[in-house]
N, C-alpha and C positions, 0 to 999 in steps of 0.2 A: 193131647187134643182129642177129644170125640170124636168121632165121623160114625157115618151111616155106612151100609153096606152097598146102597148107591154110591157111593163113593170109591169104595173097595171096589167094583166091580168096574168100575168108572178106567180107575186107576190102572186095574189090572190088562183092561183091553186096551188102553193107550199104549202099554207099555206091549204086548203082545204083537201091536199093529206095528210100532214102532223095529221090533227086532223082524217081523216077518220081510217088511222094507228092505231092513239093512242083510237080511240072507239073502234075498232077491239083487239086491245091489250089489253084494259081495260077488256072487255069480256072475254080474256082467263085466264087473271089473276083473277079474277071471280071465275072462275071453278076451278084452281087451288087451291083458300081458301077454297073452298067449301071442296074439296076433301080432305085438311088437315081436315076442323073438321067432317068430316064424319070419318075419322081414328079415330079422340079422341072420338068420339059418339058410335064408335063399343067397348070399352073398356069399358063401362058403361052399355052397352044391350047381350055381348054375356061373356062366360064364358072366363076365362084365354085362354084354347086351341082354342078355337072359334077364338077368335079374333087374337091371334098372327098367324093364319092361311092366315085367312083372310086382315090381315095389311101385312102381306108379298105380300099376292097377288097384293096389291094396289100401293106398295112400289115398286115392280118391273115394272108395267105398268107407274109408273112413273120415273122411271130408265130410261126408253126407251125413255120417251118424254125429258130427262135433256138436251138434243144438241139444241132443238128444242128450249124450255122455255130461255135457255142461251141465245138464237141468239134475239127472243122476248124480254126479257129483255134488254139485248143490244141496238135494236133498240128503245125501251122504253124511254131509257137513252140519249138518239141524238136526239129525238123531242123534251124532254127536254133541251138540250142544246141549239139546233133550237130556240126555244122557247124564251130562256134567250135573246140571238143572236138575235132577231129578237123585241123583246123590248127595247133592247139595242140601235140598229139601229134605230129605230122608234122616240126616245129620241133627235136622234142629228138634226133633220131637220122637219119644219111643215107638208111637205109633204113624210118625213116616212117612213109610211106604203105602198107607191109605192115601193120604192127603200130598204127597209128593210132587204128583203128576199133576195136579191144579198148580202149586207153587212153580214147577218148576217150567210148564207152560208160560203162564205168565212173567218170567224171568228170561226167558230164554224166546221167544215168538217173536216177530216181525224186528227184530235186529237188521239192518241195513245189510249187512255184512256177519257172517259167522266168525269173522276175523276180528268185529268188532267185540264179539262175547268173549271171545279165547283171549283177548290181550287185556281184557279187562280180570279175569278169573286168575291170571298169571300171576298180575298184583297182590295176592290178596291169599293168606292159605282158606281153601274154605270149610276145611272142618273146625275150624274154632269162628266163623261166620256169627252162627246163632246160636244159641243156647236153650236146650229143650227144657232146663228146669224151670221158666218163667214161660213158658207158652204153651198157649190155654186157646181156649173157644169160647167166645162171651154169650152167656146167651141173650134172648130178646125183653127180660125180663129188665126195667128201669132201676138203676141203683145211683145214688148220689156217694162217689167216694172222698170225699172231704174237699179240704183244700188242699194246693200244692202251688208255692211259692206265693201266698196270697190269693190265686185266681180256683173256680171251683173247675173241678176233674169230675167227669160224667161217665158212666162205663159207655163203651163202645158195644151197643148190642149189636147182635147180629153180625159180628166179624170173629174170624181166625186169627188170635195172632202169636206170629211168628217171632220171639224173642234173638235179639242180635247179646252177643257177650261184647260187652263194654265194660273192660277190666276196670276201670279206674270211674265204675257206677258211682261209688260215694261220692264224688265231687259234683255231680250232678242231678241225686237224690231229692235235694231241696226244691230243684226248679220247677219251674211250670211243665202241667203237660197238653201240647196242643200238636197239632196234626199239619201235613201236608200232601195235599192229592199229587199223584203220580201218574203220565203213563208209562206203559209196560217198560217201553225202551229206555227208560230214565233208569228207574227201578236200581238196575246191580249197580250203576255206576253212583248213584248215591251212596246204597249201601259201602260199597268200596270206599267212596272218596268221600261221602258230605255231601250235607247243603250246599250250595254256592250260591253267589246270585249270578244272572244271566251272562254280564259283563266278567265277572270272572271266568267264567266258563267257553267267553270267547264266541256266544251263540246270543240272539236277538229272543227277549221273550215271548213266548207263544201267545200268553195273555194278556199281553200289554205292560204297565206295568203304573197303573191310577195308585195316584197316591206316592208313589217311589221314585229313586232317585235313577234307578236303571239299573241300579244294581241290587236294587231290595229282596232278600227273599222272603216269602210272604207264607203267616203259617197261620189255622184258625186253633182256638179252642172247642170248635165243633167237627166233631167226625163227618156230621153229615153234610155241612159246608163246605169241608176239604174234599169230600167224595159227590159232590157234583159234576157230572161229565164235562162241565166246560174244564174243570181241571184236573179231574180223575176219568179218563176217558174208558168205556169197558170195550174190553179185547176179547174177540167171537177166539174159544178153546177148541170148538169142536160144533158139529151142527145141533143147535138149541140150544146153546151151553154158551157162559160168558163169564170173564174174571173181573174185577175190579181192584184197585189197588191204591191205598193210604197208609204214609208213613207215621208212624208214632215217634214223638218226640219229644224233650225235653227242651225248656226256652228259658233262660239265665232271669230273674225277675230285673224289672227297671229297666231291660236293653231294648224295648219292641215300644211301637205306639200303636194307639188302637183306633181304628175305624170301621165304618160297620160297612154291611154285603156291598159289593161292586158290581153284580150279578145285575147284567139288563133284564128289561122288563118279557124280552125273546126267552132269556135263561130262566128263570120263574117268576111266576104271578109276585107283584108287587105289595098284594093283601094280605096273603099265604106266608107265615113263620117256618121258614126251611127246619129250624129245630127248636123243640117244643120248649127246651131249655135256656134259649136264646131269646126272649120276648122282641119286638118290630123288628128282629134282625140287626139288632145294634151288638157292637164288638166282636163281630165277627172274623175280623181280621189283625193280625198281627204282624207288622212290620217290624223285620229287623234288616239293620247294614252290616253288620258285622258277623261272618260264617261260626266267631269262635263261641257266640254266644247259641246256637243251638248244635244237639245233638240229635243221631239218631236214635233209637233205642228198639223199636220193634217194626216189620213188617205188617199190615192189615190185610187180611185177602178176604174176599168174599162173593160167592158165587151166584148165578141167574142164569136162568131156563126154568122147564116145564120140567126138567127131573130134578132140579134141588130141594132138597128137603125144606120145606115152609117153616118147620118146626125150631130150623136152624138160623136161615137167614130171611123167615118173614114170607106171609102170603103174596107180598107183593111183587117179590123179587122173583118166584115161580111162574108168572103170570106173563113175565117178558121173553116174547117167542116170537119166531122167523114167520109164524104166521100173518102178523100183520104188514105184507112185504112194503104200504106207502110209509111206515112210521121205522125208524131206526130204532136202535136198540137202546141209544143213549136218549132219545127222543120220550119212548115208551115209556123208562125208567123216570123219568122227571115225571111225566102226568100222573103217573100210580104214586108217586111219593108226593108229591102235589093234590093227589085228593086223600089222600090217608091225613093230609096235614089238617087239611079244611074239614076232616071228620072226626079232630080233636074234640 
C-alpha cells in the first residue's frame, strides 16, 4: 500500500502518544499496589485498633481517587485495544506500520466496552485476518473493470484497501462485487462473523429497513452510495482527522433484487447523481435474505481532514475541517461531494 510521509509521521506520533499514556498509567498503577500492601503491612506492625484506624484513613483517600483510577483504568484498557488494532493492521500489508494506526483506530474507537473488542478478537486468530498480497490503494484515476457475475465492477478510487484471506476465494470469484457502508463499531464484528441482517443479529436497524423484510441485509454496487454517512458514518481519529469505512464484497448472482437510492431528499439533492456511474440513481441498492449468499472480501478505509494528502483521497476530502464548527463532518462531506457531482 502507498502512503505519504504524513502518514508515517501521523502513525508514528499516535503510537508515541499512545505508549507515553500507558508509562504514565503504568506509574500510577504502581502506586496504587503499593498502597494496597502498605494496608496489609499495617495489620502485621500496629495493634487491632491501630490499624483499622489507620486502613480506614487509607481507604477513604482512596475512595476519593475511585473516579479518577476508573477513568485510568479505562483509558488503560483502549491502548490496549489500540494496540491489538494496530498489530492487527500491521499484519495485512508490508508496509503496515505506516498506515496501521488509521486501521487500527478505526477498528478499535468508540466500542461501548473494551470487553466488547477483546471477546470479539478472541474468536478469531488475527494474523491470518487479512492478507497483504491483494491490498492496494486505489488511486482517484477512473477505471472500468469489467464485469463480474453479470453486473459492472467500477474501481473504488480514492480508497485503501485492506485485503481479508478467504481461503475458499475460488467458490466466490465469479460473484458480484458490491459494497456495504459500516460504522466503526460494526466493523471487526463483521469482519469476524459476516453479514447478517438486523434480526439475525438480535438488534433493530439503524436505517430502517424500505424495501426489506426486517431482516434484509442491503449492499450497493456503488462505493460511493455505500459510503454515504447515513450509512458509513465518519469517526473524528484525532483533531482534523477522520476515517471512514466500507466493506467490499462478493454477492452470489440471482440472490439480491435491485432498487434504486432510499436516500431522502435531507440526505442528498434529489437532482444530483451520487455516482457518476450510476445514471438517476437507479439500482443502487441490493437486497439480499440470505447471509450465505454474500461474502466479505476486503476492508475500505479512507481518510479526511486538512492534512490528507488530496493526491490520495481527492481535494475534497482535504477540505473537511473542525473549522466550520455549525456544519458536522458528515454534513460537510455530502455538500463537497454533492457539488463535485453537479460539476460533472
Amino acid at each position: 500500500v502507498a502512503t505519504t510521509g504524513v502518514a508515517a509521521t501521523a502513525g508514528q506520533a499516535a503510537m508515541d502518544a499512545q505508549a507515553a499514556q500507558a508509562a504514565e498509567m503504568s506509574l500510577i498503577l504502581q502506586a496504587v499496589a503499593f498502597a494496597i500492601v502498605s494496608i496489609l503491612d499495617l495489620f502485621y506492625t500496629l495493634n487491632e485498633a491501630s490499624a483499622s484506624e489507620e486502613v480506614g484513613k487509607i481507604l477513604e483517600e482512596m475512595k476519593t481517587m475511585q473516579p479518577q483510577l476508573q477513568q485510568l483504568l479505562d483509558k488503560l484498557r483502549r491502548i490496549c485495544a489500540f494496540l491489538s488494532g494496530f498489530a492487527m493492521a500491521a499484519s495485512c500489508t508490508k508496509n503496515g506500520d505506516q498506515l496501521a494506526s488509521v486501521l487500527a483506530l478505526v477498528l478499535t474507537e468508540n466500542f461501548e466496552t473494551t470487553e466488547e473488542f477483546f471477546t470479539l478478537i478472541r474468536c478469531r486468530d488475527l494474523d491470518t485476518l487479512f492478507d497483504e498480497r491483494y491490498s492496494k490503494q486505489y488511486s482517484l484515476e477512473p477505471e472500468f473493470f469489467g464485469t463480474q457475475g453479470g453486473q459492472p465492477y467500477f474501481k473504488p478510487c480514492g480508497w485503501l484497501r485492506f485485503s481479508l484471506n478467504v481461503p475458499d476465494f475460488e467458490h466466490y470469484r465469479d460473484w458480484c462485487v458490491a459494497y456495504h457502508g459500516t460504522r466503526n463499531q460494526a466493523a471487526l464484528s463483521i469482519l469476524l462473523r459476516g453479514l447478517q441482517g438486523p434480526q439475525s443479529r438480535g438488534v433493530v436497524a439503524v436505517n430502517g429497513q424500505v424495501g426489506g423484510s426486517g431482516n434484509t441485509i442491503y449492499t450497493s454496487p456503488s462505493v460511493e452510495y455505500a459510503a454515504h454517512p447515513a450509512y458509513a458514518k465518519l469517526v473524528q481519529l484525532g483533531t482534523e482527522r477522520w476515517g471512514q469505512l466500507v466493506l467490499q464484497c462478493r454477492v452470489r448472482p440471482g440472490a439480491f433484487h435491485c432498487q434504486p437510492s432510499t436516500l431522502t431528499a435531507s440526505d442528498w439533492p434529489e437532482d444530483v447523481c451520487i455516482d457518476e456511474n450510476f445514471p438517476e440513481n437507479r439500482g443502487l441498492e441490493w437486497l439480499l435474505e440470505d447471509e450465505c449468499d454474500v461474502i466479505v472480501t476486503a476492508l475500505l478505509v479512507r481518510e479526511f481532514g486538512p492534512g490528507v494528502d488530496p493526491a490520495a483521497y481527492g481535494r475534497e476530502a482535504a477540505r473537511v475541517s473542525e473549522k466550520d464548527l455549525d456544519t458536522s463532518a458528515d454534513r460537510q462531506w455530502i455538500q463537497l461531494r454533492a457539488l463535485r457531482q453537479r460539476q460533472l
